[in-house]
C-alpha positions as CSV (number, residue, x, y, z in Angstrom):
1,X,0.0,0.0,0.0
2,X,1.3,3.2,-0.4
3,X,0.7,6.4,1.6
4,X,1.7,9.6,0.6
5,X,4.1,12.3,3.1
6,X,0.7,13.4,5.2
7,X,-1.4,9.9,4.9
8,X,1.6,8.5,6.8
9,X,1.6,11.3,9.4
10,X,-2.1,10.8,10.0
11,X,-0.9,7.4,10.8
12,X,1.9,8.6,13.1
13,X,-0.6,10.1,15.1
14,X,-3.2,7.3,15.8
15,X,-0.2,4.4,16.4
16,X,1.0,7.1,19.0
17,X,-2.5,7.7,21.1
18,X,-3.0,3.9,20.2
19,X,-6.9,4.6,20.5
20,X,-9.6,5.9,18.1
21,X,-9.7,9.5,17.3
22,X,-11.8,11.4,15.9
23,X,-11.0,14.1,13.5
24,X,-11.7,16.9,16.1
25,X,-9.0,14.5,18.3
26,X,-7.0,14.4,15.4
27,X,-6.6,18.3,14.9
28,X,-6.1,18.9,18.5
29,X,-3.0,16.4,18.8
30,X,-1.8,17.6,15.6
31,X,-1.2,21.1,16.4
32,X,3.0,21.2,14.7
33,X,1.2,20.2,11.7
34,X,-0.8,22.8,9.3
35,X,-3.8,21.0,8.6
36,X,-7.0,22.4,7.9
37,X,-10.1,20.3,9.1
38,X,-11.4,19.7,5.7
39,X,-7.9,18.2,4.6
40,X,-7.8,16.1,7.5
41,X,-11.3,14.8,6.1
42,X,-10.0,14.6,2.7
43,X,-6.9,12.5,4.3
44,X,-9.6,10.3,6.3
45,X,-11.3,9.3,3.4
46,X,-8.1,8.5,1.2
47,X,-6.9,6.1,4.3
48,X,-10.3,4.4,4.1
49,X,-10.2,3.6,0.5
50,X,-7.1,2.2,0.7
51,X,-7.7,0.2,3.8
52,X,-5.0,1.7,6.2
53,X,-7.6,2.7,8.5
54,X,-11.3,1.2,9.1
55,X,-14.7,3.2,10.5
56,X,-15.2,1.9,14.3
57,X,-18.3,4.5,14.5
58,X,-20.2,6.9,13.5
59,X,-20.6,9.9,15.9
60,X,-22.6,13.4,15.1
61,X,-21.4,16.4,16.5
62,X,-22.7,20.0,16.3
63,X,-20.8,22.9,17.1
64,X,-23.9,24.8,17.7
């Protein structure tokens, strides 16, 4: 499989909590990196197609 430069650092970060994340998680522990949140979605949904990473759950949030 390969990953490109940031799918890998996406990586880096959940083999380091060792737990599931969600992107909000993501962002927060990723704060040396210059992500945007629609990037990191964008990066989500690249690692899912190419089976690095698997959905555990679905959770709704509202920021309202």
């Amino acid at each position: 499989m390969n990953l490109t430069k940031n799918e890998i650092e996406v990586m880096d970060v959940f083999w380091g909590v060792g737990r599931l994340l969600s992107r909000a998680e993501l962002l927060n522990l990723s704060v040396d990196k210059s992500w945007q949140s629609n990037s990191v979605h964008i990066l989500l949904n690249n690692l899912l197609k190419k089976g690095a990473l698997r959905e555990a759950c679905l959770l709704y949030t509202s920021d309202a």
